[in-house]
VOGU-3710 file (C-alpha; in Angstrom, 3 decimals, decimal comma):
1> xxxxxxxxxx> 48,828/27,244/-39,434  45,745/24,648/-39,887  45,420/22,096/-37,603  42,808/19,592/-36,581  41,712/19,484/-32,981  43,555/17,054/-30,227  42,181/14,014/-29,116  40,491/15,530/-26,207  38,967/18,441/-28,487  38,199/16,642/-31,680
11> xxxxxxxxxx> 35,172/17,138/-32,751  33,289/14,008/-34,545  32,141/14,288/-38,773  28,482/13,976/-36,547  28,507/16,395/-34,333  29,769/18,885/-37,124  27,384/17,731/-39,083  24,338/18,266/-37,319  26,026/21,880/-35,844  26,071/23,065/-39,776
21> xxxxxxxxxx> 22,671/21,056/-39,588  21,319/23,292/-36,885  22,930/26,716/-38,365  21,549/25,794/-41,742  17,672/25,141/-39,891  18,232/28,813/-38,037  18,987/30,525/-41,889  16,269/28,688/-43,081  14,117/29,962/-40,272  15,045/33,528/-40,675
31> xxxxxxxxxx> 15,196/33,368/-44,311  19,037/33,712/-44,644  20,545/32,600/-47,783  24,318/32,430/-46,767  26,451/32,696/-43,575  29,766/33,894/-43,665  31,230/32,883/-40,535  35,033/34,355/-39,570  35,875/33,460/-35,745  38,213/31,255/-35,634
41> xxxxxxxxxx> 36,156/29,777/-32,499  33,093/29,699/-34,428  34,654/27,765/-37,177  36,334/25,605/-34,827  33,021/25,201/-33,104  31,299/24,431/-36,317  33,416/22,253/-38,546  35,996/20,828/-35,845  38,672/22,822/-37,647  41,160/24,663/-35,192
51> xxxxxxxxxx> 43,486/26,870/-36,900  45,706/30,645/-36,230  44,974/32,320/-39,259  46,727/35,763/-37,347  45,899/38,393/-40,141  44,971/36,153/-43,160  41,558/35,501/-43,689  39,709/31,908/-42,637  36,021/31,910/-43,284  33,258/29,159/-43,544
61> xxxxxxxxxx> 30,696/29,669/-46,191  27,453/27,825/-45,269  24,374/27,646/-47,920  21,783/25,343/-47,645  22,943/22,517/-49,807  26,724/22,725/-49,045  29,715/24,513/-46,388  32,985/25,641/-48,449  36,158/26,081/-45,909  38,407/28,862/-46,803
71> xxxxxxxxxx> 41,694/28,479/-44,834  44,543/30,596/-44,638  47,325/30,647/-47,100  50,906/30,547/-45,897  53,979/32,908/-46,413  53,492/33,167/-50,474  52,037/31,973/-52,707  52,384/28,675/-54,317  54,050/28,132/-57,739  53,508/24,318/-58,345
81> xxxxxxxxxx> 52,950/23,117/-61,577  52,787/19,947/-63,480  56,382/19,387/-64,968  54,896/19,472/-68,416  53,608/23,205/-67,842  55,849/25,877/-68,502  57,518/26,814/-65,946  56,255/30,073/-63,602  58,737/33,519/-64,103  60,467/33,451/-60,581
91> xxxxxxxxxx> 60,796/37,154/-60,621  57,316/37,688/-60,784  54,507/36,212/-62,448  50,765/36,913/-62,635  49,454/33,772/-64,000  47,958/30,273/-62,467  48,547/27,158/-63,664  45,087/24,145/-63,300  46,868/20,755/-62,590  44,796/17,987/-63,159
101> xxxxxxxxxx> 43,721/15,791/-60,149  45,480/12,545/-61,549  48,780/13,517/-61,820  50,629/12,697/-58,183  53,479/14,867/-56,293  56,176/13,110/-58,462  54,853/14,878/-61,671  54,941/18,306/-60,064  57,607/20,998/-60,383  58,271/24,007/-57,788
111> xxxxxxxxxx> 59,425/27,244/-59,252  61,302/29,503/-57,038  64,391/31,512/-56,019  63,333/33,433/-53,008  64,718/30,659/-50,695  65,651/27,270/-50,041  62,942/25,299/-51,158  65,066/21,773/-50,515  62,742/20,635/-47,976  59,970/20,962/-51,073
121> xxxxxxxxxx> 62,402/19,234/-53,790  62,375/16,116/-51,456  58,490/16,077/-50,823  56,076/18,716/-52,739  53,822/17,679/-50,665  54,701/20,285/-47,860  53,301/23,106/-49,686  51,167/21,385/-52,118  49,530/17,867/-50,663  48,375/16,387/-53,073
131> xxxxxxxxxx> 49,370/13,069/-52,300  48,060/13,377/-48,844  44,673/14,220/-50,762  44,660/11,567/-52,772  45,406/9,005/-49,800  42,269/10,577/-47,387  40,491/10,323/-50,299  41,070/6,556/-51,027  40,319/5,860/-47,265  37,164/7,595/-47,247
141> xxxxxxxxxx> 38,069/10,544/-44,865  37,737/12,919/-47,760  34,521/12,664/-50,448  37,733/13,144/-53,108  38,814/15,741/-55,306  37,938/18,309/-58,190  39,289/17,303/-61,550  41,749/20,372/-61,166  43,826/21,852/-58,614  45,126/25,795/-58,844
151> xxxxxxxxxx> 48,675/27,199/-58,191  49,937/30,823/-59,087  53,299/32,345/-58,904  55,234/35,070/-56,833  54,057/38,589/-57,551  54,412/41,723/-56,415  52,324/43,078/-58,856  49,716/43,077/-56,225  47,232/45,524/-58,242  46,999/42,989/-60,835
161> xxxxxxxxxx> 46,548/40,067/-59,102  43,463/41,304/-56,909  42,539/42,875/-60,072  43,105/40,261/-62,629  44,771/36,819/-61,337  42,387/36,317/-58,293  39,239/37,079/-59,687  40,516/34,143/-62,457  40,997/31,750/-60,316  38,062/31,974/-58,570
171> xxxxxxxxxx> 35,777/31,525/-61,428  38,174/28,544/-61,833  37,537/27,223/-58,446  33,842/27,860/-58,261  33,305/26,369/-61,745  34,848/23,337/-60,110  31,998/23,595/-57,514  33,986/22,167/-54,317  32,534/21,379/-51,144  35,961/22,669/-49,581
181> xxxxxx> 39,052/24,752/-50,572  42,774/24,049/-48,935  44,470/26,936/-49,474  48,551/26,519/-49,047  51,506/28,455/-49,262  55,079/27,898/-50,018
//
């Protein structure tokens, strides 16, 4: 679960700035390239984001000229698409689907039968928040968005996914070159 701190914890955009600020002048120091930081604490500590990733992984990725958030993804994976897209195999399917930035939560489709997904009919936005995105993004609490967002389908095929799916969709995702990455689940 990903959650920003309380009022009495929050942590302000400055003082997480100049805390990547002061990591970024101790890799520079000691001629570090990357960090790769995991603790939840540390993250928390560094970027103001407080979150119980349990076994899934959460990392911050800090270079020099930008920090990429990797949260933790939920119970499954995610198989939004743009209603135009054919639709995912609900009994297992290895493929992604890129949905373009523009298109809102109204033009997205959900494709499962593992449970009742009603709550997700009414509002995609609970596994996919896009809308909530684009409205951060329009007051200025976000920079904005990539031109594309990522969803895959339910697999078991788990092989072929780390094998095959994942290592897609991250050349997908760092071709987009974002400064963050939400990962959800549905």
């Amino acid at each position: 679960m990903l959650r920003t701190g309380s009022a009495s914890s929050a942590l302000t955009e400055a003082t997480a700035v100049s805390r990547i600020g002061d990591l970024r002048a101790w890799m520079a120091q000691h001629g570090v390239d990357a960090a790769y930081v995991t603790r939840p604490v540390s993250i928390a500590y560094l970027s103001g984001v407080r979150a119980e990733p349990y076994e899934r992984l959460m990392a911050l990725a800090v270079r020099d000229d930008r920090a990429t958030l990797i949260c933790p993804a939920l119970e499954r994976e995610n198989a939004v698409r743009a209603k135009t897209d054919t639709p995912f195999n609900v009994e297992g399917d290895n493929s992604f689907r890129r949905i373009d930035s523009s298109l809102a939560g109204a033009d997205l489709a959900y494709d499962d039968a593992h449970y009742d997904h009603a709550c997700i009919d009414r509002d995609i936005n609970c596994v996919f928040p896009v809308d909530r995105l684009a409205s951060l993004a329009r007051e200025g609490r976000i920079a904005g968005m990539t031109a594309e967002h990522f969803s895959m389908g339910y697999s078991q095929a788990l092989r072929e996914l780390r094998e095959t799916t994942v290592p897609q969709i991250a050349r997908a995702v760092s071709a987009a070159r974002p400064d963050a990455v939400l990962l959800t689940g549905g």
